[in-house]
C-alpha positions, 0 to 999 in steps of 0.5 A: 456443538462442534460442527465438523467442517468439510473443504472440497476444491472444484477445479471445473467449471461450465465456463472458462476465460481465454488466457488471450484476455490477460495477455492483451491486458498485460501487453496493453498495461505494459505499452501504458506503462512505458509511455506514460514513463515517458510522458511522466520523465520530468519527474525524474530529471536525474541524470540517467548517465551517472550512478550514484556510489555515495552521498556525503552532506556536510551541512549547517543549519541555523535558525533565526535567522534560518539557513543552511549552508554546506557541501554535498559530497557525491562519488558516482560512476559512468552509466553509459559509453561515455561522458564529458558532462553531467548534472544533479537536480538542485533547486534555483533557490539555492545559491551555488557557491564552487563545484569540485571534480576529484577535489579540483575547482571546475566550470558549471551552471545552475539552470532549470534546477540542474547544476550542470557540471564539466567533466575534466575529459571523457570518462569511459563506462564504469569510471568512476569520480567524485563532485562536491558541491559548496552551496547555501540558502532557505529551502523552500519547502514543497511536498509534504514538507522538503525542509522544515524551519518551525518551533516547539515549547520555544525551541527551533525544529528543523526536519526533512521529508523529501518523498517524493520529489523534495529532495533537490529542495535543500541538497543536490541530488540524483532525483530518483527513486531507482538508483539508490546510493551504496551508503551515506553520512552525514555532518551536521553543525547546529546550535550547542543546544540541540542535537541533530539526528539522521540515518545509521550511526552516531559517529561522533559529536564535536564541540566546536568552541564557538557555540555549535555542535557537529554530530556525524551520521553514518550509514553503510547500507544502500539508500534511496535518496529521498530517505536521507534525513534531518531532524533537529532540536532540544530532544530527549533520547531514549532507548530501548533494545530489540533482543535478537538472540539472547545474547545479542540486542540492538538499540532503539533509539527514540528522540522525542520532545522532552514535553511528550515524552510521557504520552509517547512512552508506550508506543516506545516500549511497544516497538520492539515487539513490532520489530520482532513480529516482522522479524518472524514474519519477514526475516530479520530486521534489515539494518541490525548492525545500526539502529531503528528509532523514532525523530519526532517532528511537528509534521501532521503524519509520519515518514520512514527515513531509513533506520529512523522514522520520523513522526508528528505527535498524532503518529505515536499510536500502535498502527502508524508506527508499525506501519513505518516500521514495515517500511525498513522492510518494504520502501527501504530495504526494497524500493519500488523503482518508480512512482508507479509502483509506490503499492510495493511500499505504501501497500506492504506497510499498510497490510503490515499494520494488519499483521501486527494487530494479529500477532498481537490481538489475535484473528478476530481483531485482524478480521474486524481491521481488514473489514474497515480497510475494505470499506475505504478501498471499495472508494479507491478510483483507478488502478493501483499502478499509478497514472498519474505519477505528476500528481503527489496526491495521485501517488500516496492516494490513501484509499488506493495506494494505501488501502487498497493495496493492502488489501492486494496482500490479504487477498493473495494470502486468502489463494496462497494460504498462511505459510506461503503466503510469508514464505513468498514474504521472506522470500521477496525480502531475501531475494539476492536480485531485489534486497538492497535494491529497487523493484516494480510489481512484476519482480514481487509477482515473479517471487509470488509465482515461483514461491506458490508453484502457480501462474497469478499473472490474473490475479496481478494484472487485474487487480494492479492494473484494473480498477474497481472490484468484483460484485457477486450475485449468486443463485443456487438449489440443491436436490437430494441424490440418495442418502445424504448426498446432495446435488448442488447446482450454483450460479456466480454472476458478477456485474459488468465492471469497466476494466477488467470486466470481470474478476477472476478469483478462487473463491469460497462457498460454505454450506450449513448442511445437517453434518455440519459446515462445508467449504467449496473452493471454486475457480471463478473466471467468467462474468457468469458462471455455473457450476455443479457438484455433490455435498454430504448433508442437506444444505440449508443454507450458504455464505460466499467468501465466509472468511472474507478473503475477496475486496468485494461487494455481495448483491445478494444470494438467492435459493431458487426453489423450483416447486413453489406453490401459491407464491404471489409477486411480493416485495418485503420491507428491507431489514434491518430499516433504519440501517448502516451500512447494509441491509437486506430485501426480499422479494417473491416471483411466481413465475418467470420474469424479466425482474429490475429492483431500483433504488432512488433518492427522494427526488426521485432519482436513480441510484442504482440498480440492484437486479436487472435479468430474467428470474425463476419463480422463486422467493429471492433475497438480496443484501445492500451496502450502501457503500459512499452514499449519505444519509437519507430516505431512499426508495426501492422499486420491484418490477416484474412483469406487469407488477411494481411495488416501492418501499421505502427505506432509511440510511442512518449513518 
């Protein structure tokens, strides 16, 4: 049977929040923000008075014995009044031969991991001049792998991860995410065995004579620092294209191990359905006029080096490569500014694997993965703004700045609706003030606002820059008007939560009424709120969020029936029982009363508490996610005036 389906929207309600409550979070986040920046200044120790034009790497690396040696050519310009010094962030490590200015020997130290460098006189605001420093030496590796020395099937594999703080570790540097170089190149001198891949272009390869070959990347785009690359070895090149219109086409190239390269051969092929998914989705694939293409490396995950990602063996699957596929979009193209905003790259590309799988596999599919991704960002702890930007582990937290905040852009897809939602997407990649650029959250909200025509300051303050997510218990009765119009009268209670203390969100109710499905959209901006309102069709019965749009956990809903006759205080077994992971428990009041049901570990310990308010007579039923708990026997304890009743009940997971 067809059912019809009927959506109203409620703009009114019982209850309202001051706007006074947003503000004072917004200013109290703001005020942490900037002193925890200032708290946190050691992790960007690059010279705030210099703004990088250029990066230009001259390198050769060997192994066995392991080394690297080269020039780092920087161009820069003044970014304050004036200045006679400046610095680049550099490990001790490494051995600092000379340092040049505009091609002529020059006076420095190398303290405190800072090549501390003499300027030949004052240079005036927006002067600019080049540095090029001659050094060598072992890396020493940190992060997730700065610098790599390791081998496969016998042969050397050299590679680079410097996100976050890892690029010092083998080139000086200005160490920070914020000012991205206008373009970059790179000359890399290796073993005539191997070959050497980066960023952009392959300009040229160079036998040297002498048992090396020098190849040379260019990139003309701007690029953070931290993905500038190096991978190194016996690969295997193969190229795919993406087709951009029909006659043009771009390369993708994929250098992978020789012994691989069978079992990696699918996901290749795939990628240029990726790119033009998110090409539709976004707007057109940022670096068309270079390449996109894969380096594989030995490293345990994946990383998204702008136009080349490089991955471990494990990453070569549908959802890691999409994932860095996105970055080009969302981390390189726009990069968050700081750490603390690491949600802008780390959130987009996660939410972006869930675009994918939808364009690929269809609705169903992607409601079946943002199911999963829910599960782990209900085990996010703090807020999605990172705190702790000291931390690498607090940075790329994978169920909050992964998980999480990807499910920030489902849930601002579910206020927006489909179209504006990617409008707002194209929009933040377009933006003339962001592309090429860097950004904090509150220029991706300004685009979102101005894109959607509505404030979301509620929306980005509490979920950002709060913690947890809502729990909803909701109440409800219906009484007939006349006909086949029904009076609704529906409560929403969330239970205390720290900060904020409650959610404001738009939020869905369907009703299964004898005509058929409703959809009521209500603005819920209380802890707890009432609302009234008239359906056609005698509901019997309602489903809160039914398309699952709110990061959330749902205590229960009850049907309180006014007329209730010879109803006893009754507690039923849960069902399902055994279960994994939710399960759901009736139970029957005949009278008003002050109503607790508590679940407890076979110690007899308190777990949680399920219902703790005062109840209408009435028959209730509430549904149970176990959420992090392990299996086990746990009992669950009614208590409602003078009467208690336990169960038991058996989480098998």
């Amino acid at each position: 049977m067809i059912k019809k389906i009927f959506t109203f929207i409620i703009i009114f309600a019982s209850i309202s929040t001051p706007q006074d409550v947003y503000n004072y979070l917004l200013n109290s986040e703001k005020e942490k923000y900037f002193r925890t920046s200032k708290i946190s200044g050691v992790n960007y120790p690059g010279d705030t008075k210099i703004d990088v034009l250029y990066y230009g790497l001259k390198l050769k690396v060997s192994a066995n014995p392991n080394y690297l040696s080269g020039s780092v050519l920087i161009k820069m310009k003044v970014d304050t009044t004036e200045i006679n010094t400046c610095f680049l962030d550099l490990k001790n490590g490494l051995i600092v031969d000379s340092v040049l200015l505009n091609g002529n020997r020059t006076t420095y130290t190398h303290l405190n991991h800072k090549v501390n460098i003499d300027l030949d006189r004052v240079y005036l605001y927006n002067e600019k001049y080049a540095v090029d420093v001659f050094y060598r030496g072992i890396p020493n590796p940190t992060g997730f792998g700065s610098f790599e020395f390791d081998t496969h099937n016998g042969f050397p594999i050299i590679w680079t991860l410097s996100e976050p703080y890892g690029a010092p570790d083998w080139f000086p540097c200005k160490d920070t995410p914020a000012d991205k170089a206008d373009s970059s190149e790179v000359w890399i001198t290796v073993a005539d065995n191997l070959s050497a891949v980066s960023n952009g272009t392959l300009e040229s390869v160079t036998n040297n004579g002498n048992g090396t070959k020098t190849f040379h990347w260019k990139n003309q785009y701007t690029i953070a620092h931290y993905l500038i690359s190096l991978a190194i070895t016996n690969y295997y090149q193969y190229d795919t294209y993406f087709k951009y219109t029909e006659s043009d086409s771009m390369v993708i190239t994929h250098f992978v191990y020789q012994e691989n390269f069978n079992a990696v051969k699918n996901i290749l092929d795939e990628t240029d359905d990726m790119i033009e998914v998110f090409s539709n989705r976004y707007s057109m694939y940022p670096f068309l006029s270079q390449k996109y293409g894969h380096a594989q490396t030995n490293q345990s995950g994946a990383m998204e080096h702008q136009t080349c990602t490089s991955l471990g063996l494990s990453a070569f699957n549908p959802r890691t490569v999409s994932h860095e596929l996105a970055h080009q979009w969302y981390g390189d193209m726009i990069t968050c500014k700081d750490w603390h905003h690491v949600w802008l790259n780390e959130g987009f590309a996660t939410y972006s694997a869930a675009v994918y799988i939808e364009a690929k596999e269809g609705k169903a599919a992607y409601d079946t993965y943002i199911i999963s991704e829910m599960e782990l960002a209900r085990a996010a702890q703090g807020t999605i703004w990172v705190e702790d930007i000291t931390d690498i582990n607090e940075i790329f937290n994978w169920n909050r700045s992964y998980k999480k905040a990807g499910c920030v852009l489902h849930m601002l897809r579910g206020i927006t609706g489909d179209s504006t939602f990617f409008d707002i997407m194209r929009a933040y990649a377009d933006d003339p003030n962001l592309k090429w650029g860097v950004a904090v959250t509150e220029d991706f909200q300004d685009v979102a606002e101005n894109v959607y025509g509505q404030d979301l300051d509620y929306f980005f303050q509490e979920w950002i820059y709060g913690e947890n997510y809502p729990k909803y218990t909701l109440g409800w009765n219906k009484s007939q008007i006349s006909g086949d119009i029904y009076h609704i009268n529906l409560n929403i209670y969330q239970t205390v939560n720290t900060d904020p203390p409650y959610f404001t969100m738009p939020v869905q109710i369907k009703f299964d009424t004898s005509l058929g499905d409703t959809i009521v959209t209500l603005f819920n901006n209380a802890q707890n709120q009432n609302f009234q309102f008239n359906i056609f069709g005698e509901p019997s019965s309602i489903v809160f969020d039914p398309g699952n749009w709110i990061l959330k956990t749902l205590l229960g809903i009850t049907e309180v029936r006014y007329e209730i006759f010879q109803v006893d205080y009754n507690l039923e077994q849960n069902y399902p029982n055994p279960f994994n992971p939710t399960t759901t428990i009736k139970y029957s009041i005949p009278e008003m009363s002050k109503v607790s049901l508590i679940l407890f570990n076979l110690l007899g310990e308190e777990v949680t508490t399920l219902v703790n308010e005062e109840k209408v007579a009435g028959t209730y039923e509430l549904t149970w996610y176990a959420e992090n708990l392990p299996s086990g026997v746990y009992f669950y304890q009614l208590r409602a005036g003078d009467f208690i009743s336990t169960r038991k009940m058996i989480l098998m997971k």
